[in-house]
C-alpha positions as CSV (number, residue, x, y, z in Angstrom):
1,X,230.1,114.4,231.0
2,X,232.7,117.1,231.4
3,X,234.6,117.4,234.9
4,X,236.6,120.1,236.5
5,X,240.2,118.9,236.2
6,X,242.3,121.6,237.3
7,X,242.6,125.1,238.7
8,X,244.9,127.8,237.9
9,X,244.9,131.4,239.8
10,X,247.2,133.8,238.3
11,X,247.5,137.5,239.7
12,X,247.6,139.8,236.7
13,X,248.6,143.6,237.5
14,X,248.4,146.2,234.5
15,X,251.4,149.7,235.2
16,X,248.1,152.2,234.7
17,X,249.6,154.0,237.5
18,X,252.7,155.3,234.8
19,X,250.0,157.3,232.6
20,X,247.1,158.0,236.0
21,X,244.7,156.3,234.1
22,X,241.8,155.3,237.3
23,X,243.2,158.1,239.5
24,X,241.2,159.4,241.7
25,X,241.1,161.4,244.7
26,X,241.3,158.1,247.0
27,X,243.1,155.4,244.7
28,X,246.2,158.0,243.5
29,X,248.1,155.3,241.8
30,X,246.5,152.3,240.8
31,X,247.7,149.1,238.8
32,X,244.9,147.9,237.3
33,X,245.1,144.2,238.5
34,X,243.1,140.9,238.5
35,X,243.4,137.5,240.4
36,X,242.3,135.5,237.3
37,X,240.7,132.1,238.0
38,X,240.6,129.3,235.2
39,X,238.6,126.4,235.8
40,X,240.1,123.6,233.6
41,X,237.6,120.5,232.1
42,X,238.2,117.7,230.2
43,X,235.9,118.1,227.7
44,X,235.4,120.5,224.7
45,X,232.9,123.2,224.0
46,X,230.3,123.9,221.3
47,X,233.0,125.6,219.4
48,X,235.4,122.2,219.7
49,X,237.7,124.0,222.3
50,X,239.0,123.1,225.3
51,X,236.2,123.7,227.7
52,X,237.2,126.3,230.4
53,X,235.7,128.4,232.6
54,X,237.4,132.0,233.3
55,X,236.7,134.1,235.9
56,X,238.3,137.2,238.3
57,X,237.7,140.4,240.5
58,X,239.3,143.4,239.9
59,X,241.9,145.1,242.4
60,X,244.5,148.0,242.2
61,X,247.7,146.1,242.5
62,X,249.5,145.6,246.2
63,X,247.0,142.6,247.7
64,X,245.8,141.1,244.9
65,X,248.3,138.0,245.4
66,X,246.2,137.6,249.1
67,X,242.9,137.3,247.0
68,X,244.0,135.2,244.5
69,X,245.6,132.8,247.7
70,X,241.6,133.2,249.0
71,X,240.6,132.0,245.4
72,X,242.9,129.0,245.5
73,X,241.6,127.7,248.9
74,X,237.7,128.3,247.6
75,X,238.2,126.7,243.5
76,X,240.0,123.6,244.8
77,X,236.1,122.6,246.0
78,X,235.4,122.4,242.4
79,X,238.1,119.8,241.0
80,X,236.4,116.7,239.9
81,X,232.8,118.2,239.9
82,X,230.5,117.2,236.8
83,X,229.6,120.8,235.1
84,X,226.3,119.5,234.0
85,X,225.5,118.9,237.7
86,X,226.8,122.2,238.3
87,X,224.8,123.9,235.6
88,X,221.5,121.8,236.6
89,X,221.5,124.1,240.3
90,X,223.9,127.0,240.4
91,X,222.0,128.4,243.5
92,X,222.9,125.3,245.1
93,X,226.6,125.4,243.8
94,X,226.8,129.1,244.9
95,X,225.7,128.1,248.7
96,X,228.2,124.9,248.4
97,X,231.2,127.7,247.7
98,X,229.7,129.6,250.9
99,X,229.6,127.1,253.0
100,X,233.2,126.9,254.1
101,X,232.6,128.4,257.8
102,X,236.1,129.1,258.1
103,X,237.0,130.8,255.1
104,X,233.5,132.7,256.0
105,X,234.3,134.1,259.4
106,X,237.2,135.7,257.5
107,X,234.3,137.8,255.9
108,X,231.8,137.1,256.0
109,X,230.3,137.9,252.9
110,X,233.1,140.9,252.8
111,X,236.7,142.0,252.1
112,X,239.5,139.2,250.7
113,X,237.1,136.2,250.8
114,X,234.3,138.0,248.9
115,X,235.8,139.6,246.2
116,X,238.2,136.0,245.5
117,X,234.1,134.3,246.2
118,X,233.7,136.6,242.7
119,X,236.5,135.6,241.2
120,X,236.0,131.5,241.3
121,X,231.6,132.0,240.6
122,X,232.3,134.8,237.8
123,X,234.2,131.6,236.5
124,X,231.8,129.0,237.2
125,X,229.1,131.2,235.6
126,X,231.6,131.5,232.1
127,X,231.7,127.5,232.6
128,X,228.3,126.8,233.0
129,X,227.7,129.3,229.9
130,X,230.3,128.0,227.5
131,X,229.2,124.7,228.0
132,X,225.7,125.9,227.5
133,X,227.0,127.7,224.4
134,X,225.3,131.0,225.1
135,X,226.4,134.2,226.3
136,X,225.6,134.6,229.9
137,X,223.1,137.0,229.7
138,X,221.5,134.6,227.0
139,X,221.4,131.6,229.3
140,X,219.9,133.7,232.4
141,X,217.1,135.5,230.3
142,X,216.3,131.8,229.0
143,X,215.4,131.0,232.5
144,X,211.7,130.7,233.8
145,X,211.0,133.8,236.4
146,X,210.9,130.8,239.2
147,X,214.7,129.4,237.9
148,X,216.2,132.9,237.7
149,X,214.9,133.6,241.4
150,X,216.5,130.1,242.4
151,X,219.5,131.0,241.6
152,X,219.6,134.3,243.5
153,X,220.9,134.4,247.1
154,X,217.5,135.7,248.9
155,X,219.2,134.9,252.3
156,X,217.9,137.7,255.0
157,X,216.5,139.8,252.3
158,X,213.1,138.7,253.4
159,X,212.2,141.8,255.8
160,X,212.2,143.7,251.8
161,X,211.2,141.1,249.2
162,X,210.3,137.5,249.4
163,X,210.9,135.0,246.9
164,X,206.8,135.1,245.8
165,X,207.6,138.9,245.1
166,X,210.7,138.3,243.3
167,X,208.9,135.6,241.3
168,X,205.7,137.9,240.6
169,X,207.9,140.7,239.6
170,X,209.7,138.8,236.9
171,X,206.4,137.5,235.7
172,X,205.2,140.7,234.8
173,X,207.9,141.4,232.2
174,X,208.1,137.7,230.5
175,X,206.2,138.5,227.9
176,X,208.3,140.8,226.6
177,X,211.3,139.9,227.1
178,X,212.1,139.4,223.2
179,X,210.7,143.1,222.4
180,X,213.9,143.9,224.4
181,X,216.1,141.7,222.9
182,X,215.5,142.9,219.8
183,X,215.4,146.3,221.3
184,X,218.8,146.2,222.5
185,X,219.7,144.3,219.0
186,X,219.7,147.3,217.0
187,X,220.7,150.2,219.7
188,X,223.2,148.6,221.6
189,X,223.0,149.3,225.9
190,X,223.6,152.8,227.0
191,X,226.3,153.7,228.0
192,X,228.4,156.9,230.1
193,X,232.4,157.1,230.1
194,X,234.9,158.2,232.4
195,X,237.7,157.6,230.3
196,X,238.3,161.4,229.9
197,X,237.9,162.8,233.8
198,X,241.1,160.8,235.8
199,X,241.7,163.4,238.5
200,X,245.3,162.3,237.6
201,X,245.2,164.0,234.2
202,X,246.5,167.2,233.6
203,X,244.4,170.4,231.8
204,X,245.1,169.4,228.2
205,X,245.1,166.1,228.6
206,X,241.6,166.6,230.3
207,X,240.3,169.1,227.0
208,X,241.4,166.7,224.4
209,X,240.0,163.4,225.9
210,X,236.6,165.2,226.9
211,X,236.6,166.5,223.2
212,X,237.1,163.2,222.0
213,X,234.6,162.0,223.8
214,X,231.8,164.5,222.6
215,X,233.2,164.0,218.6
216,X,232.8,159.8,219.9
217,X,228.7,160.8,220.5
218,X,229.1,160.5,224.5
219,X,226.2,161.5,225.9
220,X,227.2,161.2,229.9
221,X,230.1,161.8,230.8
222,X,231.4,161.4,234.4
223,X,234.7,163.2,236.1
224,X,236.3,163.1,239.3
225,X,236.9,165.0,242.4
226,X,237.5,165.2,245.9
227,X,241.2,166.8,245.9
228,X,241.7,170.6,245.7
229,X,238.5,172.2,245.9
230,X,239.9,174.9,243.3
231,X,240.8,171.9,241.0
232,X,237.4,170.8,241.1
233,X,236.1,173.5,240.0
234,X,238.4,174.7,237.3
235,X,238.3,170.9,236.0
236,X,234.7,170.9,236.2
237,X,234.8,174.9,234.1
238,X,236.7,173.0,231.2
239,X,234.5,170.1,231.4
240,X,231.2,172.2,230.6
241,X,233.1,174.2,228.1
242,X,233.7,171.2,225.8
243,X,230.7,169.1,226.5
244,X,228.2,172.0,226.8
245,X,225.0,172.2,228.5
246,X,223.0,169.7,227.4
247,X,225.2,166.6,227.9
248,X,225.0,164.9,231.5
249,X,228.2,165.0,233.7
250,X,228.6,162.8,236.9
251,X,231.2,163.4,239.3
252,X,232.7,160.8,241.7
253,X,234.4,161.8,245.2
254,X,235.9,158.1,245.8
255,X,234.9,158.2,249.6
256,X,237.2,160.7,250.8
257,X,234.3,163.1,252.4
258,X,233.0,163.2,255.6
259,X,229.0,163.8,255.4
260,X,229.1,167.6,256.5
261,X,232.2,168.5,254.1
262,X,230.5,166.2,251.4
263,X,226.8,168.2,251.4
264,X,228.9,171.5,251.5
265,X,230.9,170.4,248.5
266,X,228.4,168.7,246.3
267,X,226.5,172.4,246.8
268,X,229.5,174.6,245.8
269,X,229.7,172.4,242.4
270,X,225.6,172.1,241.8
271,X,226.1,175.2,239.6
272,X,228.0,172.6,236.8
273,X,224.9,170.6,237.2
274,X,225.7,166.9,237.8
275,X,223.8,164.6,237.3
276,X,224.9,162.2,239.7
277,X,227.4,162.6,243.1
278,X,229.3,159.2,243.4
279,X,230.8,157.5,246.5
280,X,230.4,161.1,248.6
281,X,231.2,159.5,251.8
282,X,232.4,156.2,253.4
283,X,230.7,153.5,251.8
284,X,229.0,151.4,254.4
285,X,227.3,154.8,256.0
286,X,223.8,154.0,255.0
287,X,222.7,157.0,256.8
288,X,224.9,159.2,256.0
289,X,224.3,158.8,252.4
290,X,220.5,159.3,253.2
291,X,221.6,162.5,254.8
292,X,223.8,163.6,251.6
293,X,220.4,162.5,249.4
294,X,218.1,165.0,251.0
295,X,220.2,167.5,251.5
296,X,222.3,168.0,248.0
297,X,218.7,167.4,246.2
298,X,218.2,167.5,243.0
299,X,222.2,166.2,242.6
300,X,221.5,162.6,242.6
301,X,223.6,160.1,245.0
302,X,225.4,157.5,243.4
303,X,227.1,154.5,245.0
304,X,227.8,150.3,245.5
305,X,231.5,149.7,243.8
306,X,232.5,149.2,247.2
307,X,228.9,148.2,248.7
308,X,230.0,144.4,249.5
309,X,227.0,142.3,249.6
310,X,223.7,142.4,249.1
311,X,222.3,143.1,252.6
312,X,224.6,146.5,252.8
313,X,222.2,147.3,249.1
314,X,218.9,146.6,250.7
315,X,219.9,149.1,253.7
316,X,220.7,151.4,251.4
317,X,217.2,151.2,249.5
318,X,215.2,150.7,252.7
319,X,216.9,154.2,254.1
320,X,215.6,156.1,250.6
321,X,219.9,156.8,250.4
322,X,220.5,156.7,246.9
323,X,219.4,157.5,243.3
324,X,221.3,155.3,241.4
325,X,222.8,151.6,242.1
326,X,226.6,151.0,241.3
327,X,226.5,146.8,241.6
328,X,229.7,146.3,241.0
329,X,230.3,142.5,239.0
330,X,233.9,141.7,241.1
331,X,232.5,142.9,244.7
332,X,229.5,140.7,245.0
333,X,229.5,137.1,244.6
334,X,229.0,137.0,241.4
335,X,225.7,136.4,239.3
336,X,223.9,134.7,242.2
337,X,224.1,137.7,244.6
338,X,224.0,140.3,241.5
339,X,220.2,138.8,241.0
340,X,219.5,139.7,244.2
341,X,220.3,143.0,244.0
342,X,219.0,143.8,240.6
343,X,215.4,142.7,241.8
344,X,215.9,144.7,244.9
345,X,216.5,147.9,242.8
346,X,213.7,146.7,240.6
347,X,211.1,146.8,243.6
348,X,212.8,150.1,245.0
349,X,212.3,151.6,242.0
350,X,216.3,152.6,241.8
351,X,217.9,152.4,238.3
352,X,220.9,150.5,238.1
353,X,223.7,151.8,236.4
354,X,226.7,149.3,237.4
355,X,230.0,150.5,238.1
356,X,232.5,148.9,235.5
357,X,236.0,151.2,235.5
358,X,238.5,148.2,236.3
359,X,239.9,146.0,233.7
360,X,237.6,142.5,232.9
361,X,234.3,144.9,234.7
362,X,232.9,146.4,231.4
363,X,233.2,142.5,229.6
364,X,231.1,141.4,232.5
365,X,228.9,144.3,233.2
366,X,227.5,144.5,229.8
367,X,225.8,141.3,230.3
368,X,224.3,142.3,233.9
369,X,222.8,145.4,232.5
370,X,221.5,143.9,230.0
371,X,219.9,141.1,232.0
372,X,218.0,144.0,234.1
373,X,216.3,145.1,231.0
374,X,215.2,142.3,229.1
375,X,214.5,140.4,232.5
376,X,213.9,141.9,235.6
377,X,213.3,146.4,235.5
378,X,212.4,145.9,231.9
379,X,212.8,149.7,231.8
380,X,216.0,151.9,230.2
381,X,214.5,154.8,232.1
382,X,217.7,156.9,234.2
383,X,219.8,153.6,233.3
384,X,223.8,154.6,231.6
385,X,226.5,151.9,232.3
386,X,230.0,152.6,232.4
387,X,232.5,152.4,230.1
388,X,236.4,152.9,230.6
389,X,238.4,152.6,227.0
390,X,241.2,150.7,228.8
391,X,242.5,147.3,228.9
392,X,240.1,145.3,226.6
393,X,242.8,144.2,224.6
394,X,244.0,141.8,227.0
395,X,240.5,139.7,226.3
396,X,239.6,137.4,223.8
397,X,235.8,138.6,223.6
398,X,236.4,142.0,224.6
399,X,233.2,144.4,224.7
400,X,232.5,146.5,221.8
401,X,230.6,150.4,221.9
402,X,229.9,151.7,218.7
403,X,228.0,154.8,218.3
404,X,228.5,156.2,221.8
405,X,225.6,158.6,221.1
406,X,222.0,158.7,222.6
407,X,220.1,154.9,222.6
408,X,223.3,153.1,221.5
409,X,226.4,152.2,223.0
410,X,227.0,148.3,224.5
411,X,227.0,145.8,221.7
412,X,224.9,142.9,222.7
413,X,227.5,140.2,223.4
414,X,227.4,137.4,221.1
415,X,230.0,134.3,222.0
416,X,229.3,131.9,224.4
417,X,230.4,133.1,228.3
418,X,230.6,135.6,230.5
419,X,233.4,137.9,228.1
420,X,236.1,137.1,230.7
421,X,239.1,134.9,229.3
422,X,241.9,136.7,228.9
423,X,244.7,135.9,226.5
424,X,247.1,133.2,227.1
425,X,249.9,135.8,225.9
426,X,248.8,139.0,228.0
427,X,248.5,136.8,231.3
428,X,251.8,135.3,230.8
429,X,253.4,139.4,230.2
430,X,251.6,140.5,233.2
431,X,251.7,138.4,235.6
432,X,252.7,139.3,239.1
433,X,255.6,139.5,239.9
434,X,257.3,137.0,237.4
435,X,255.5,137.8,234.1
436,X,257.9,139.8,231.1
437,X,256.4,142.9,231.7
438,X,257.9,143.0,235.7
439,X,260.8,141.6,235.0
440,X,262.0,142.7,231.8
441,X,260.4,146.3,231.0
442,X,259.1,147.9,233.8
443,X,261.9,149.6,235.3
444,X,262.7,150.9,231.5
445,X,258.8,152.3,231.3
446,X,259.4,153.9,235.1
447,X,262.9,155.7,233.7
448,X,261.6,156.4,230.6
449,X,258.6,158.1,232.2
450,X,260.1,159.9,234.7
451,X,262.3,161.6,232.2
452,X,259.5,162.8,230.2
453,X,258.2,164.3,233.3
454,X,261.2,166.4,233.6
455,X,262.0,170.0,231.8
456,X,264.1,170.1,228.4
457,X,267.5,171.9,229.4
458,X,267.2,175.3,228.1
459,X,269.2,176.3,224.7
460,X,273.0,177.4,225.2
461,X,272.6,180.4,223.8
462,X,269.6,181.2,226.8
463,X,271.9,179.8,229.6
C-alpha cells in the first residue's frame, strides 16, 4: 500500500524575458513559469526512491501564484488516497478531481481551474506511472483499447464519436502497436523547432540560430509574426535564405489578428511558403478559423495551445477549421482529456502535432505524441512536434533530440513517469518570489542587461 501523504505547490518563474526567448507578437515578455505540484507517498518506488508524483502547467509569470492557489484547493482531495486504488480507475479519479462544483463554476473546464486541474492530474499520472515503473507513454500503450477509452473524458463528445467508435478505432491498430515501438526505437519522434524564430530576437541573432538549426539537421522550422508587417517579411527573407527551399517553415501569429487582417496577411507571406499559419485569430473563434482555412488554402491552419478543453477541439474538427491539432499537455486536463482529443483527431483525420514551447511541455509532450502513433492514428503522416532548446536543465529526466534530421528527433523516454520532476535545487533558486534567483540575482541580471543594451561611449579622440 502506498498513500498520498502530502502536497506541495511551489510557483517556479524562469527571467526568459531578459534574453526574449518565447517572444512573440502577443506574449512580449514572458517568464517562463510553472505552478509545480508534488504529490508526496509514503512508500518507495521500483528504483527504491521516495515515491512521488510531479506534476505542473505552464504560464508566463504574473498569475501563476493564482493557479498554483487553484492547485492547492484541488490536490488537498488526494491526501490520504491509496495510489493503487488510484491507478486501478484513473477515469474515475479524473471525474472525482472534477467534481468540485464550486471550484467548477469558476471554469468550468477553462481558465485558472483548468490549467491548475493539469497541474495536480499531470502529477497523478507521473504517480500512478512511477509506481507502475513505466514511462507514461509505456503504461497507456499497455492498456487494452476498452481501458485506454475508460480513462478518457468522452463527456458531450457523443454528437462526434461514441465510446464503441473510440473502442473500434483503437482495435484496428493493436496489432501493431509493437511495429511502432520498435519503429520509434531506432528513429526517435519527429520533431520541428522554434528555438531560432523569437519575434524578440534581433537580425543576427535570427541568422545564426536558424543556421544552427539547419547544421543541427532541422527539417521544420517555425517563426513568428504578427508585429510589423515589414518585419515579417524581411524576417521571413532571412529565414528562407538560410534554410533554403526545401525545408518546411511554420509561422505563428499568437492571436493578435482579426479574421479579415489575418487572410490578407497569411496571403502577402504565402510567397515564403509556410507550411502551417498558427493561432491566426482569437482562439475560441471556431468559425473564423474555418474562414481563415478556406480562404488562405494551401497555407495550412494551425491551432489548440490555448484551445481549453476538449469540446472547444471537436468544434473546431466538426467546422473543417484546421489542418493541424496543437493539444497542448498543461491546457487540458491532463492525460484523461488529452485521449479524448487524440481520438477525435484520429476520426477527423487531423494530424496532431502538439504545441510544447513552455518549460516542463516538451518532457511531457514527447510521451503524448508518441502515444498517438503506437496507439491511437498509428500514422507519422503530416505529424512534427515541437521542440524549444530551453529550460530542460531544470528536470531530472529531461527529453533528449538527437539527430534533428528527417525520421529522428524525440528520444523514446525511458524512466519511469511522465519526465516532469524538477530538481530539488532549481525549484528552490526559482521559486516565486522568495527563491535565490529573485532575491539575490535578479536585479544584478536586469542592470547587467540593460547596460549591454546600451552604446559603447565613443573614443576620445572621436569626441
Amino acid at each position: 500500500m502506498a498513500r498520498i501523504t502530502s502536497v506541495d505547490v511551489e510557483d517556479v518563474r524562469f527571467p526568459t524575458s531578459l534574453t526574449a526567448d518565447g517572444s512573440d507578437a502577443m506574449n512580449t515578455d514572458a517568464d517562463y513559469s510553472a505552478a509545480y505540484v508534488v504529490l508526496r507517498t509514503d512508500a518507495t518506488d521500483t528504483l527504491g526512491q521516495p515515491l512521488a508524483g510531479h506534476g505542473l502547467t505552464f504560464t508566463i509569470g504574473r498569475g501563476t501564484d493564482l493557479v498554483a492557489e487553484a492547485a492547492r484547493q484541488q490536490a488537498a482531495t488526494l491526501v490520504g488516497r491509496d495510489v493503487d486504488e488510484l491507478a486501478a480507475d484513473m477515469g474515475a479519479t479524473y471525474r472525482t478531481l472534477t467534481s468540485d462544483t464550486q471550484l467548477r463554476w469558476l471554469g468550468p473546464e477553462k481558465g485558472v481551474v483548468h490549467l491548475s486541474l493539469a497541474a495536480v492530474l499531470n502529477a497523478t499520472w507521473d504517480l500512478v506511472a512511477r509506481r507502475a515503473g513505466k514511462p507514461l507513454w509505456r503504461l497507456l500503450a499497455d492498456l487494452t483499447p476498452a481501458e485506454l477509452v475508460a480513462v478518457a473524458d468522452l463527456r458531450y463528445l457523443s454528437d462526434a464519436l461514441t465510446a464503441d467508435e473510440a473502442v473500434a478505432l483503437l482495435e484496428a491498430k493493436e496489432s501493431t502497436k509493437a511495429e511502432r515501438i520498435s519503429h520509434l526505437e531506432r528513429t526517435g519522434y519527429p520533431v520541428y523547432t522554434t528555438s531560432a524564430g523569437w519575434l524578440g530576437y534581433d537580425d543576427t541573432t535570427l541568422r545564426r540560430l536558424c543556421q544552427e538549426a539547419v547544421d543541427a539537421g532541422y527539417g521544420h522550422l517555425k517563426l513568428k509574426v504578427g508585429a510589423d508587417p515589414e518585419d515579417d517579411v524581411r524576417r521571413l527573407t532571412i529565414a528562407r535564405e538560410v534554410i533554403g527551399p526545401d525545408r518546411r517553415l511554420m509561422i505563428d501569429a499568437n492571436q493578435v489578428w482579426d479574421v479579415p487582417e489575418a487572410i490578407d496577411r497569411v496571403r502577402s507571406l504565402a510567397r515564403f511558403d509556410p507550411l502551417w499559419i498558427e493561432e491566426p485569430t482569437s482562439p475560441d473563434d471556431v468559425l473564423g478559423h474555418a474562414a481563415i482555412r478556406r480562404a488562405v488554402a494551401p497555407v495550412g491552419v494551425a491551432t489548440g495551445e490555448h484551445c481549453h478543453n476538449r469540446v472547444m477541439f471537436k468544434q473546431l474538427f466538426q467546422a473543417g477549421a484546421i489542418d493541424y491539432c496543437q493539444l497542448d499537455t498543461g491546457r487540458l486536463a491532463s492525460v484523461n482529456e488529452i485521449v479524448a482529443v487524440l481520438l477525435l483527431a484520429a476520426k477527423f483525420g487531423v494530424p496532431v502535432c502538439p504545441h510544447a514551447g513552455g518549460v516542463g511541455l516538451c518532457e511531457m509532450v514527447q510521451h503524448v505524441s508518441v502515444l498517438d502513433y503506437v496507439a491511437v492514428s498509428g500514422d507519422l503522416t503530416d505529424r512534427v512536434t515541437e521542440y524549444v532548446d530551453h529550460l530542460h536543465e531544470h528536470f531530472t529526466d529531461p527529453c533528449v533530440v538527437t539527430d534533428a534530421g528527417a525520421g529522428s528527433g524525440y528520444v523514446l523516454p525511458s524512466l519511469p513517469g511522465y519526465s516532469t520532476q524538477m530538481h530539488p535545487a532549481s525549484v528552490a533558486r526559482f521559486r516565486f518570489p522568495g527563491g535565490s534567483y529573485w532575491t539575490t540575482e535578479h536585479d544584478a541580471a536586469v542592470a547587467a542587461r540593460r547596460g549591454a543594451r546600451q552604446p559603447s561611449p565613443a573614443p576620445a579622440a572621436a569626441r
